[in-house]
Backbone as a chain_set.jsonl record, in Angstrom:
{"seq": "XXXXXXXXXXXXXXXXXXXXXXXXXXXXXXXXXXXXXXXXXXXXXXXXXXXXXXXXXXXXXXXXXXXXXXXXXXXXXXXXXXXXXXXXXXXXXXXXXXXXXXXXXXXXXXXXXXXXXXXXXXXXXXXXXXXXXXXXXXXXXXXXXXXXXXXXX", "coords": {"N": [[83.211, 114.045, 84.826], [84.362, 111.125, 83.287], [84.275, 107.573, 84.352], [87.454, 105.667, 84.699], [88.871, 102.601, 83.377], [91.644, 101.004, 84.867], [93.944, 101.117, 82.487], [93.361, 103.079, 80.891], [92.777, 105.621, 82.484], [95.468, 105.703, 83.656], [96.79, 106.861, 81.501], [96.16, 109.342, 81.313], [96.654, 110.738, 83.716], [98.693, 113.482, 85.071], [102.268, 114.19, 84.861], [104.093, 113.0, 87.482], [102.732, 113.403, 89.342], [100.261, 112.742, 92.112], [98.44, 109.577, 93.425], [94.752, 109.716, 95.549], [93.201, 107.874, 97.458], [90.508, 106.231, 98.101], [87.855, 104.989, 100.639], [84.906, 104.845, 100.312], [82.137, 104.875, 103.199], [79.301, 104.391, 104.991], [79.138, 106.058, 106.962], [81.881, 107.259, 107.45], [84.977, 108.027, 105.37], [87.677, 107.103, 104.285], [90.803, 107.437, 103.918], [93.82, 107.424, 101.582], [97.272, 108.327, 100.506], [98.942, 108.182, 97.637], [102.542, 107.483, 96.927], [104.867, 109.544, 94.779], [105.956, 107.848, 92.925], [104.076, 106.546, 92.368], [103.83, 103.622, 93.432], [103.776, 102.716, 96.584], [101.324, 102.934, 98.7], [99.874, 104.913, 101.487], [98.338, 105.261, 104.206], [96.312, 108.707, 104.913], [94.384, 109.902, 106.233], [90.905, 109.869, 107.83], [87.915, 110.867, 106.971], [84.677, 112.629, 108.401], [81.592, 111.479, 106.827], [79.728, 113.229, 104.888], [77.296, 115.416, 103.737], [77.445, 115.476, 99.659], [78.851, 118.088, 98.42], [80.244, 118.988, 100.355], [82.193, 117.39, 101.451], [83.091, 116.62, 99.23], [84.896, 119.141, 99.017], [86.613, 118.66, 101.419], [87.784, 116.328, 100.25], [89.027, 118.023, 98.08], [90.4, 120.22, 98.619], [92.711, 118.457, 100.125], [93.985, 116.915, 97.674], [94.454, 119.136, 96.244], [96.2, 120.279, 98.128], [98.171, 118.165, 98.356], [99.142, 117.207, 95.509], [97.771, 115.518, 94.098], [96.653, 114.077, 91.376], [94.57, 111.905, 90.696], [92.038, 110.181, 91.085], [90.976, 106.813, 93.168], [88.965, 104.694, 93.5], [87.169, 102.537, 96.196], [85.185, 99.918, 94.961], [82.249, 98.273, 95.803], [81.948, 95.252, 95.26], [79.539, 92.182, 95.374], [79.217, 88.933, 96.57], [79.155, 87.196, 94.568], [80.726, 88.99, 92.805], [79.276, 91.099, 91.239], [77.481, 94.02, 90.03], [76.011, 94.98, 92.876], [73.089, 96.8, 94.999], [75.049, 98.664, 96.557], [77.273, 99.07, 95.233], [76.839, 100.032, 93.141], [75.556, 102.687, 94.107], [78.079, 103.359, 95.289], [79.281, 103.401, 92.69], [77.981, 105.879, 91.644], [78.619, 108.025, 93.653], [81.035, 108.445, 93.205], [81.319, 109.482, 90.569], [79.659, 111.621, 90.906], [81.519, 113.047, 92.565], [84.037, 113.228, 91.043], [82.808, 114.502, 88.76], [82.598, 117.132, 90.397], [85.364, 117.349, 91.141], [87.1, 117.611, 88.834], [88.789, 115.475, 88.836], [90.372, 112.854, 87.39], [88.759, 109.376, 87.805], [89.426, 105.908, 88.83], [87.642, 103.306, 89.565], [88.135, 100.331, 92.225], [88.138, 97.391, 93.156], [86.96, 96.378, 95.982], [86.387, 94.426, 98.115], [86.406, 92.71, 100.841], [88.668, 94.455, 102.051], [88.13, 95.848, 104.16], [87.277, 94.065, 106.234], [89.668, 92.744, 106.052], [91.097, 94.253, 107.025], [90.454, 95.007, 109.487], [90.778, 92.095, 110.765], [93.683, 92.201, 110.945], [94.495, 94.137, 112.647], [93.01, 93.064, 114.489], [94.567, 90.856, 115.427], [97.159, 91.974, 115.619], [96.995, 93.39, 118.396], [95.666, 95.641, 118.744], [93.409, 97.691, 120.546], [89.74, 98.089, 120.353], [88.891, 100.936, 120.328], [91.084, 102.223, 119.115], [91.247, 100.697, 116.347], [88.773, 101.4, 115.409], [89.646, 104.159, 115.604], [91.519, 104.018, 113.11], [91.032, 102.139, 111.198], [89.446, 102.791, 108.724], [91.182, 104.298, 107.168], [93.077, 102.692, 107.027], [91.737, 100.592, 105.487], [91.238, 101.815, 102.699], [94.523, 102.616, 102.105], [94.499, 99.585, 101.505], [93.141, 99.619, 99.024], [93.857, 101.526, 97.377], [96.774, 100.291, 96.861], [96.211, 97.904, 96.048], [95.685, 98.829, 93.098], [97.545, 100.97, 92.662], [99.329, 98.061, 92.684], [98.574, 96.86, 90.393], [98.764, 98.891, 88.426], [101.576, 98.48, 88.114], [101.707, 96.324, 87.165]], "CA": [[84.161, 113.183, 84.139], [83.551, 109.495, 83.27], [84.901, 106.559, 85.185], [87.908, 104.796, 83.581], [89.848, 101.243, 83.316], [93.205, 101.735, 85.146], [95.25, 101.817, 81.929], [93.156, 105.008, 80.524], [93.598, 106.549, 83.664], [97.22, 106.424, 84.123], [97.342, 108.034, 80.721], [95.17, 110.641, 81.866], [97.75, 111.685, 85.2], [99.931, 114.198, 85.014], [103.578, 113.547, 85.522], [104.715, 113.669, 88.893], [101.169, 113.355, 90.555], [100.051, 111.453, 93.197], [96.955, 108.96, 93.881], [94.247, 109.37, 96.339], [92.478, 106.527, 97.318], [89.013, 106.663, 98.777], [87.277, 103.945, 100.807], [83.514, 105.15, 101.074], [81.226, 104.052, 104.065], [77.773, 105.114, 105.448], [79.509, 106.868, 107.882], [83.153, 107.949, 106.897], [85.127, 107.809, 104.146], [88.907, 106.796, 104.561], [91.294, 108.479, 102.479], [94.885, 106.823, 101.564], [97.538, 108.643, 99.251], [100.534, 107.356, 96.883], [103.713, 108.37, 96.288], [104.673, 110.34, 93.091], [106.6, 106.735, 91.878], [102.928, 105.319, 92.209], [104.17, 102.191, 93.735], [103.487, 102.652, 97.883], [99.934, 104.095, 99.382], [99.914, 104.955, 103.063], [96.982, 105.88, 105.428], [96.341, 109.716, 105.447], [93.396, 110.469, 107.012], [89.598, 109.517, 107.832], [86.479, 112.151, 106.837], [83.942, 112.032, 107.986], [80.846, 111.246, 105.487], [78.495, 114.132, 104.883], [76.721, 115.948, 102.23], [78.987, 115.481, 98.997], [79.901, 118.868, 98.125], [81.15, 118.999, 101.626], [83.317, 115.918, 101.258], [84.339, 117.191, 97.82], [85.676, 120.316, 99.4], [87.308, 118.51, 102.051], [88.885, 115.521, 99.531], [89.844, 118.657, 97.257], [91.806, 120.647, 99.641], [93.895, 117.435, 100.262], [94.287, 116.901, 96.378], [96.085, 120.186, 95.745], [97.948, 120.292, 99.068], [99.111, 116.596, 97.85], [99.433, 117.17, 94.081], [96.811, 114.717, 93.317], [95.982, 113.91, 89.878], [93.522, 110.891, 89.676], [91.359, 109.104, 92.689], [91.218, 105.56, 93.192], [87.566, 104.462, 94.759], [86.971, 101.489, 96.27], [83.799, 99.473, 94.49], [82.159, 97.092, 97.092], [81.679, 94.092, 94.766], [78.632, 91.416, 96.499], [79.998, 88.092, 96.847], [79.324, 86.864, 92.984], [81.743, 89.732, 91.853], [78.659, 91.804, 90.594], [77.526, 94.961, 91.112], [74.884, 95.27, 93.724], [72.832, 98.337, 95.296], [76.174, 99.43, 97.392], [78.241, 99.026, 94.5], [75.855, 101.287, 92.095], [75.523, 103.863, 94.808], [79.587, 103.968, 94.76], [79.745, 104.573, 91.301], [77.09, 107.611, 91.391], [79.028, 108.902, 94.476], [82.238, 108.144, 92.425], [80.924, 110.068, 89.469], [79.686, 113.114, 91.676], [82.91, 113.207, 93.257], [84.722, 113.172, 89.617], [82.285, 115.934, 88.071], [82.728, 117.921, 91.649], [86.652, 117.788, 91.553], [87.542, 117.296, 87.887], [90.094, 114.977, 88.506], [89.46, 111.315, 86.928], [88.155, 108.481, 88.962], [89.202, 104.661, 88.446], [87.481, 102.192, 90.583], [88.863, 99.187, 92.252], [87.487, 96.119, 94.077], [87.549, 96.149, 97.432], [86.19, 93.269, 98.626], [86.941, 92.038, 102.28], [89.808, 95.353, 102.13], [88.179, 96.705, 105.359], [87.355, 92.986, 106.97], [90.975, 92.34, 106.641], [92.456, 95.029, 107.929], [90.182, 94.729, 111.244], [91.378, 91.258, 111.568], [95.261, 92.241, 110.801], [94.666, 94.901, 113.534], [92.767, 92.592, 116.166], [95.983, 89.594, 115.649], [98.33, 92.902, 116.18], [96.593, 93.411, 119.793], [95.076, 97.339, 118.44], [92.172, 98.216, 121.155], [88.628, 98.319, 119.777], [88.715, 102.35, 120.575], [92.23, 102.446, 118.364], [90.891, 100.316, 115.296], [87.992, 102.224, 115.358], [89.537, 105.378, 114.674], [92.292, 103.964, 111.925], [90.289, 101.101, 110.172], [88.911, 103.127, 107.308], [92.556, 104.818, 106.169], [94.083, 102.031, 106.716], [91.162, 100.309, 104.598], [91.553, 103.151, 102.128], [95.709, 102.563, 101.208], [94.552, 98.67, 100.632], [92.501, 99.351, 97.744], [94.922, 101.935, 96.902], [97.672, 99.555, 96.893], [95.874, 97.014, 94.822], [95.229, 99.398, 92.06], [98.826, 100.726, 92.053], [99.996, 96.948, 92.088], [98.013, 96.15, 88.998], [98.921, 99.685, 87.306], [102.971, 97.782, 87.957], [101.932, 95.318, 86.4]], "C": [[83.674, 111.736, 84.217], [84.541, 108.464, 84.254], [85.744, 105.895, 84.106], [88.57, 103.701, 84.373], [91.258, 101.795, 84.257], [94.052, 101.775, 84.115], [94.947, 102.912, 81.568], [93.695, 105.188, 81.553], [94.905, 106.71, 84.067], [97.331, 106.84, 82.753], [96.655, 109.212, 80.749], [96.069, 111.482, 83.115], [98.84, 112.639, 84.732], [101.264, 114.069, 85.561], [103.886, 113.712, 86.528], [103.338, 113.482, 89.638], [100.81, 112.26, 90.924], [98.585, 110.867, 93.098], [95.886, 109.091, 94.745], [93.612, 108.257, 96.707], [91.123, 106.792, 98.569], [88.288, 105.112, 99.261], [85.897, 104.31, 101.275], [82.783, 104.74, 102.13], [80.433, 104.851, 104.431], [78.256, 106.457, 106.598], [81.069, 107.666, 108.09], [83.867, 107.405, 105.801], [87.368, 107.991, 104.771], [89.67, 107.359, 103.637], [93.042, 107.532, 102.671], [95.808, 108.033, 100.257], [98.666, 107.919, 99.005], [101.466, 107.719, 96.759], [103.924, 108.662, 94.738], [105.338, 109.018, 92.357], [105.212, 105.993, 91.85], [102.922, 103.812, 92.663], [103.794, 102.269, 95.48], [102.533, 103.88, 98.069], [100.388, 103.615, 100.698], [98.963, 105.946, 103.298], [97.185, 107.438, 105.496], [95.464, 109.754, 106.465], [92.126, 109.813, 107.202], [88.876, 111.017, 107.628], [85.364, 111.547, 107.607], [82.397, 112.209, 107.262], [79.575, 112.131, 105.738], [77.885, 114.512, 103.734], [77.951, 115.886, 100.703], [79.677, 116.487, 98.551], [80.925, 119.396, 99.505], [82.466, 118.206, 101.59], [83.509, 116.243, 100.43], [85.225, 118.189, 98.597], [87.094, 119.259, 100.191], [88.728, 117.491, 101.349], [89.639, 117.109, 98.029], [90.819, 119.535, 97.687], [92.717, 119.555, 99.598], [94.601, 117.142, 98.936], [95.364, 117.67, 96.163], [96.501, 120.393, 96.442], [99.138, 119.231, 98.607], [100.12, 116.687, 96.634], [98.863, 115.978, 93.503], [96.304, 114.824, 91.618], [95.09, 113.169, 88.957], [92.959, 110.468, 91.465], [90.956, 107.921, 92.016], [90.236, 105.529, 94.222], [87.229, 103.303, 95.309], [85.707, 101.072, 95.741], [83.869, 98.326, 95.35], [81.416, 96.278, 96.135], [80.322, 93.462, 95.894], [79.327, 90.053, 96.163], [80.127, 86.868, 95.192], [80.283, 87.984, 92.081], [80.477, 90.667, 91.046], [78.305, 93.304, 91.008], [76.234, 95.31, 91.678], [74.356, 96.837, 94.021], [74.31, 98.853, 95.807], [76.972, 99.523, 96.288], [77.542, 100.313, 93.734], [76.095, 102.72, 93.065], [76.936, 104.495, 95.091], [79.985, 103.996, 93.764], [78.959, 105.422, 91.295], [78.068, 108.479, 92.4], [80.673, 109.255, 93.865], [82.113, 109.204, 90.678], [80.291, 111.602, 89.828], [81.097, 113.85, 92.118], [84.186, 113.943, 91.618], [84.232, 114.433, 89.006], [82.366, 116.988, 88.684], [84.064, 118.879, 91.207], [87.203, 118.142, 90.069], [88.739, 116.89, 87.42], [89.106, 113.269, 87.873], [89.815, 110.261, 88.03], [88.798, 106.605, 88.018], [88.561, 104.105, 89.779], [87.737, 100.769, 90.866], [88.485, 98.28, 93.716], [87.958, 96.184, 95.439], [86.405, 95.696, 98.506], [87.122, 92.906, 99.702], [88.231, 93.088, 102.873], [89.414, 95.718, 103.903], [87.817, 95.284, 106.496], [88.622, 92.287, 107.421], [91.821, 92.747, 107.162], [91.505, 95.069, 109.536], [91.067, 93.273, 111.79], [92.957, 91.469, 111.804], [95.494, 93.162, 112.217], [94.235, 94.212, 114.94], [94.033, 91.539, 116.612], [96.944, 90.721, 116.17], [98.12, 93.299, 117.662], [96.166, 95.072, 119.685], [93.965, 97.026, 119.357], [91.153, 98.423, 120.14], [88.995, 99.903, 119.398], [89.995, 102.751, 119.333], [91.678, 101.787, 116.829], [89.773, 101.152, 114.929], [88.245, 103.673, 114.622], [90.798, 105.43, 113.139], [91.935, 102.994, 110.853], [90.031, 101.584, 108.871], [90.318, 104.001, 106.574], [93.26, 103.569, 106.199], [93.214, 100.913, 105.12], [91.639, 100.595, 102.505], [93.348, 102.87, 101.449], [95.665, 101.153, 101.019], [94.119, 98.793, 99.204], [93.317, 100.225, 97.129], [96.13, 100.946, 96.353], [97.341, 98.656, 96.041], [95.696, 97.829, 93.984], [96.722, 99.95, 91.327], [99.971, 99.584, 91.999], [100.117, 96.116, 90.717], [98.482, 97.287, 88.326], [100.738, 98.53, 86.924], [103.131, 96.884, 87.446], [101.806, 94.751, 85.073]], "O": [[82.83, 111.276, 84.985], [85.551, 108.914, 84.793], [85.312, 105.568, 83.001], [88.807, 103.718, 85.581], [91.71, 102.939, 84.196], [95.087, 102.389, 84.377], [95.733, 103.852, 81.68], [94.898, 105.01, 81.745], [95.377, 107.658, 84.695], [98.402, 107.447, 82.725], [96.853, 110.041, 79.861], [96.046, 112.7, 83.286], [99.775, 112.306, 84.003], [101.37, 113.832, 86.765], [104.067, 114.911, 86.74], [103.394, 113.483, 90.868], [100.905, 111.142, 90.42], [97.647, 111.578, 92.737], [95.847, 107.901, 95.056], [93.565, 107.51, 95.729], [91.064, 107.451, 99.607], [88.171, 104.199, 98.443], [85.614, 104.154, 102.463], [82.739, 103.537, 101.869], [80.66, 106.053, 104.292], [77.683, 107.517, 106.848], [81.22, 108.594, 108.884], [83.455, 106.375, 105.267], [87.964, 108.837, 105.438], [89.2, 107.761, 102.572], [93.372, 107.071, 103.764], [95.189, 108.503, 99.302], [99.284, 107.21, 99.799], [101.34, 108.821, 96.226], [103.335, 108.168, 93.776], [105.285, 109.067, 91.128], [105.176, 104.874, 91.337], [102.105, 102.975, 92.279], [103.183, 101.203, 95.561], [102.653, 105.082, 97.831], [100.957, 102.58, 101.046], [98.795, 107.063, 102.809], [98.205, 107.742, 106.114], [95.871, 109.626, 107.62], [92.188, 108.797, 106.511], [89.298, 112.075, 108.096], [85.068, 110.352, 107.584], [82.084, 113.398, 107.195], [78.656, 111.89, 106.519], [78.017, 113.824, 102.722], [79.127, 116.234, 100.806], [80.856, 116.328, 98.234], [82.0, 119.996, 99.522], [83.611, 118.638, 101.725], [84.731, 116.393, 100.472], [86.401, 117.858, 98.742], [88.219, 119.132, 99.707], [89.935, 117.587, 101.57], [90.601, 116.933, 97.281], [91.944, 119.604, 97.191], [93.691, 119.792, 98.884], [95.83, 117.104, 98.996], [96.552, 117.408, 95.979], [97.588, 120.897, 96.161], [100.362, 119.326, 98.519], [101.321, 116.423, 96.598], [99.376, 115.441, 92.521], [95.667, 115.686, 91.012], [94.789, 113.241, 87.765], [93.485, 110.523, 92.577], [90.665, 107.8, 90.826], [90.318, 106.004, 95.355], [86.692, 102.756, 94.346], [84.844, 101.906, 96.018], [84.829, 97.615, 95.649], [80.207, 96.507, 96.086], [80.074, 94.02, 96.962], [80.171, 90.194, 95.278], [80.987, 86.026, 94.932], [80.515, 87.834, 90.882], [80.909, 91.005, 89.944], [78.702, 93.795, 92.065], [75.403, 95.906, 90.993], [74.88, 97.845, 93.546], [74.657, 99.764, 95.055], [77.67, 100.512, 96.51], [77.895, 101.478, 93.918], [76.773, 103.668, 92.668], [77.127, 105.709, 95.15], [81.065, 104.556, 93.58], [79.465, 106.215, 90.501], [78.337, 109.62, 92.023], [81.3, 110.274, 94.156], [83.062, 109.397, 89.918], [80.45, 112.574, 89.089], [81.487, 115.005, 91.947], [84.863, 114.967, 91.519], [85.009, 115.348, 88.735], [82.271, 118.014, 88.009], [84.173, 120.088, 91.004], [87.889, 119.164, 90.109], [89.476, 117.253, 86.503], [87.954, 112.836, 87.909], [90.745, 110.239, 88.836], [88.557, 106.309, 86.847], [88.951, 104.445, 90.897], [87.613, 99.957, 89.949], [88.58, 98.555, 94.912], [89.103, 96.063, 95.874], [85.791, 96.327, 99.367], [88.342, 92.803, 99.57], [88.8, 92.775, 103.919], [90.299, 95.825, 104.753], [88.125, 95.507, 107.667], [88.839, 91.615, 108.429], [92.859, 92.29, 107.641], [92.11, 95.164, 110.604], [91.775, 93.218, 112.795], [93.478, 90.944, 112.789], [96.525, 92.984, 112.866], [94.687, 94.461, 116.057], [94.426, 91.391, 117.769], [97.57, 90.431, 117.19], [99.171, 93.572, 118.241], [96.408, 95.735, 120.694], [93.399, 95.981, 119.037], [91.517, 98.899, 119.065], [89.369, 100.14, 118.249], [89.695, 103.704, 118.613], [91.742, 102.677, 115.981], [89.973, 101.71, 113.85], [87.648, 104.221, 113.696], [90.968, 106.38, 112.375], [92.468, 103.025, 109.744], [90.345, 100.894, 107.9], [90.272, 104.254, 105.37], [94.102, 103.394, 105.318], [93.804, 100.588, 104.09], [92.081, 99.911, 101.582], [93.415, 102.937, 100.222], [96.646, 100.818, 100.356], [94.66, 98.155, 98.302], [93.687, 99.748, 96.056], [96.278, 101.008, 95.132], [98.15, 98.475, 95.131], [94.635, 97.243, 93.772], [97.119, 99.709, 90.187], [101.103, 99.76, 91.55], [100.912, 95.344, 90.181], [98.808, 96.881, 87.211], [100.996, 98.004, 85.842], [104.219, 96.396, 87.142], [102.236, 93.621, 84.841]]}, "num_chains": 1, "name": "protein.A"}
């Protein structure tokens, strides 16, 4: 499937279905989902990051336990807003993922998403050992959250 804009894609969802939200990294991959009003993501889970039909399996089990109907990927912008090697390599993995599951994919900036939730977690007094293992979901329902703030809007 191809990558779309967020307004295709919300006419692409099926009624009643929920968001995933995906925050890729070299080493796990954060997962966030939405509620069926599309308006609040919250932290499910962390994966972590292996071969991709592995990680398909594992983000497609969660899909149809959920009632998923679109994923939401984070794209790691470089600091001009362009898209660099990391960015390219999350749209191919974003486009594997999409042709894998055959649900449709928007992607959505997420820039500083996982820098700010470490600092929001070190001001809250979270242990290294505790941020560590919730950083990338919690990552994961920001870029979520920006994507269904802009569909609201």
């Amino acid at each position: 499937m191809a990558l779309y804009n967020l307004s295709e894609f919300l006419s692409l969802l099926p009624p009643g279905s929920r968001l995933l939200g995906l925050d890729p990294g070299s080493k796990r991959i954060g997962v966030a989902l939405s509620d069926v009003g599309l308006r609040i993501a919250s932290p499910y889970t962390t994966l972590q990051r292996t071969k991709m039909k592995f990680n398909a399996v594992e983000i497609g089990e969660i899909a149809v336990r959920e009632g998923v109907g679109g994923l939401i990927i984070g794209l790691p912008l470089d600091g001009e807003q362009t898209l660099g090697p990391r960015a390219q390599a999350a749209r191919d993995w974003a486009h594997g993922l999409s042709d894998l599951l055959g649900l449709p994919v928007a992607m959505v900036d997420e820039s500083y998403s996982t820098a700010e939730t470490h600092e929001r977690l070190i001001e809250a007094g979270v242990s290294r050992a505790r941020r560590a293992e919730i950083v990338d979901k919690l990552a994961a329902a920001e870029i979520l959250q920006r994507a269904l703030d802009a569909l609201q809007a």
